[in-house]
C-alpha positions, 0 to 999 in steps of 0.5 A: 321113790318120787319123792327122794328124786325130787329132792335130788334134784332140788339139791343139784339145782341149789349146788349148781346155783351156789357154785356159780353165784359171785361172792357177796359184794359192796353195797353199790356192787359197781351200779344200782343197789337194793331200792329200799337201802336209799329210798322209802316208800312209806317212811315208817317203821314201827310208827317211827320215821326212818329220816333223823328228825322226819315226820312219818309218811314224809320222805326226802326228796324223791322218796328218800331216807334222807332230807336231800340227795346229799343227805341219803348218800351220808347217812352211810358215807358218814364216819371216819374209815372206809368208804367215808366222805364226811368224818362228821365227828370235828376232829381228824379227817379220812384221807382218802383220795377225794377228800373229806367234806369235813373240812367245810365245817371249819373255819381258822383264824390267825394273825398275818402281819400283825392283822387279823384273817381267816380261812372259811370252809366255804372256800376249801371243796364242793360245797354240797348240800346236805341238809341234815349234816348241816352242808349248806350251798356256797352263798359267799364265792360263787352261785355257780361252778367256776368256769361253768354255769351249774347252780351251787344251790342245787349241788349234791353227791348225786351231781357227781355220782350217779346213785343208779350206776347207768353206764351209756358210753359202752353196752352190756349188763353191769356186774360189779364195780369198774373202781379196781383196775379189772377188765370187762368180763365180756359175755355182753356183761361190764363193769360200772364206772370208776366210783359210780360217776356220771357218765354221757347224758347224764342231767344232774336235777334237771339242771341246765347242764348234761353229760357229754364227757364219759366218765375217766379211767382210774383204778384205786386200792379197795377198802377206801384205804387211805391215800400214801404213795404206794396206795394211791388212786392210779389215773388214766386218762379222761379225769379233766375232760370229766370235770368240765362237764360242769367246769366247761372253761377250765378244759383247753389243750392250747396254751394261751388261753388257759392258766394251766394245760389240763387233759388228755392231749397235754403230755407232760413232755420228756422235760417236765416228767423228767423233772418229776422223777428228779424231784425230791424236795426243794433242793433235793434232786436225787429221785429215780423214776420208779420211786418218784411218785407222789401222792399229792401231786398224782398224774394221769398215765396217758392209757384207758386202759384200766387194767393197766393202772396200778394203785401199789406203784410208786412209778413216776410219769413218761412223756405221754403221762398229762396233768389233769385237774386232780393233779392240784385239787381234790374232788371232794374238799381238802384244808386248803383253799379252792379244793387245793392239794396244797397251800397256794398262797403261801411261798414256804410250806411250813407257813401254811394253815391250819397250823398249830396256832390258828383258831379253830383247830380241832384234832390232827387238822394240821397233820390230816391237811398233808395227808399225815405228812410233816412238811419240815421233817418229810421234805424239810422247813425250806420247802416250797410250793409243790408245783415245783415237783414239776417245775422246778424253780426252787 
């Protein structure tokens, strides 16, 4: 009889257990996964090295599985689809909302009055260092990030994302992931930072530069879905202030001594979301405010309050939305120069590169680079610069 009550009992125990564990998450879950998913001890298994290449019983850098930071963080971020960063097969890059580092792999050539010229991908993102995909530091531009002083050599996915989740700048237990627009559970528990990155205090590799900007609210789809303007990443606020953590002279709210306002105290004003929300396509001035988003030149709503953000809406900004770093660049890489969500150098749009006829193409890069969008169908052979999507000079 002893013996049937204990089994009762275990199983009311094992229901009790299952009805109050969470679904299976993502690998991260919003902070620090499994250890032995990024780092080995021994790197062995069956007297074979688990690093591509690696000697057993020498790990990466801190343990890792791979060469270097960059390196651990591609052995699963490789590929093209969901949650890829680094497409890694030559031909049409992800499109999600950070970029790929594709894109510093390839080079273009092309003929620009009759002399030769050409677009390295050195110049097309954050040069991070990934020995074992064959990502080098930038060498050729600058051997520090622009406007700061963090080394380029020392550059990697962990500069950016911490790996561990640490969330400083609130209390509680992290318990899944603060990428999706959801509210704290409360109970002394939270959710992580919006895609793992870095919060205050943060030192990136010992180097010379610590966090003291918290990470930016934001909300983006699930499932890496490829950016469109109905399925977008949705920001909130802090993204600039975030980026100058490393870009310290990039961030000033007084006009004057900035090429270009940027943070969470430099509302766009009712003129320039007004003309946002009118802005079609050069000489196009038809849009209405709720359908007047545009991915390619996405806006900070003006809240920090995540469950307020809205990946799905196609809403245009109000005069206490700002433009922020993201606004013009892309986080990881992008097929323009300087990281740009568009070409800059170039008055028409459909005269930029990668086009058609450079050298160097590979895939869809020229329909990959416009995010799947056909400049002269989607906005017409006139086009000019996007930066008229707030502006309007064209």
């Amino acid at each position: 009889m002893k013996r049937i009550y204990l089994t009762i009992g275990v199983a009311a125990v094992a229901l009790l257990f299952l009805g109050t564990v969470s679904p299976a998450l993502a690998f991260h879950e919003g902070g620090v996964a499994h250890c032995d998913g990024c780092h080995t001890m021994h790197n062995s298994e069956g007297g074979v090295s688990i690093i591509t290449g690696g000697t057993v019983g020498v790990a990466g850098d801190f343990l890792t599985k791979g060469s270097d930071p960059s390196s651990t963080c591609l052995n699963c971020h490789k590929g093209s689809g969901s949650y890829h960063v680094f497409n890694n097969a030559g031909g049409a890059t992800n499109q999600t909302p950070g970029g790929d580092f594709e894109w510093l792999t390839k080079t273009f050539t092309y003929i620009v009055r009759g002399n030769p010229a050409a677009r390295n991908g050195y110049n097309f993102g954050h040069n991070i260092v990934a020995a074992d995909f064959g990502l080098v530091a930038d060498t050729d531009i600058t051997t520090t990030a622009p406007g700061g002083t963090f080394p380029a050599a020392n550059l990697a996915c962990s500069s950016c994302h911490d790996p561990h989740g640490k969330v400083t700048s609130r209390t509680g237990t992290v318990v899944n992931s603060g990428s999706y627009g959801d509210a704290d559970p409360g109970g002394g528990q939270i959710l992580g930072n919006y895609r793992l990155l870095a919060d205050t205090g943060y030192n990136p590799g010992g180097g010379p530069v610590t966090f003291t900007a918290s990470s930016p609210v934001a909300a983006t789809m699930p499932n890496g879905t490829q950016e469109r303007d109905n399925a977008h990443t949705d920001y909130g606020s802090g993204m600039s202030e975030w980026c100058a953590n490393c870009h310290t002279a990039f961030i000033n709210t007084s006009v004057g001594t900035h090429a270009h306002p940027a943070g969470n105290g430099d509302n766009l004003g009712g003129t320039i979301s007004g003309n946002y929300n009118l802005y079609v396509a050069t000489g196009n001035l038809t849009n209405t405010a709720p359908n007047a988003y545009l991915a390619l030149v996405p806006f900070e709503r003006g809240t920090a309050d995540r469950t307020t953000l809205n990946p799905t809406s196609t809403a245009g900004p109000s005069s206490a939305s700002n433009v922020m770093c993201l606004t013009c660049h892309r986080a990881h890489a992008s097929a323009f120069p300087n990281s740009g969500r568009w070409d800059f150098t170039t008055e028409l749009l459909v005269d930029s590169h990668p086009a058609s006829t450079d050298g160097g193409i590979d895939g869809d890069d020229v329909l990959a680079s416009y995010y799947g969008r056909t400049i002269a169908t989607d906005f017409g052979p006139g086009q000019r610069s996007l930066c008229n999507k707030c502006h309007i000079q064209d």
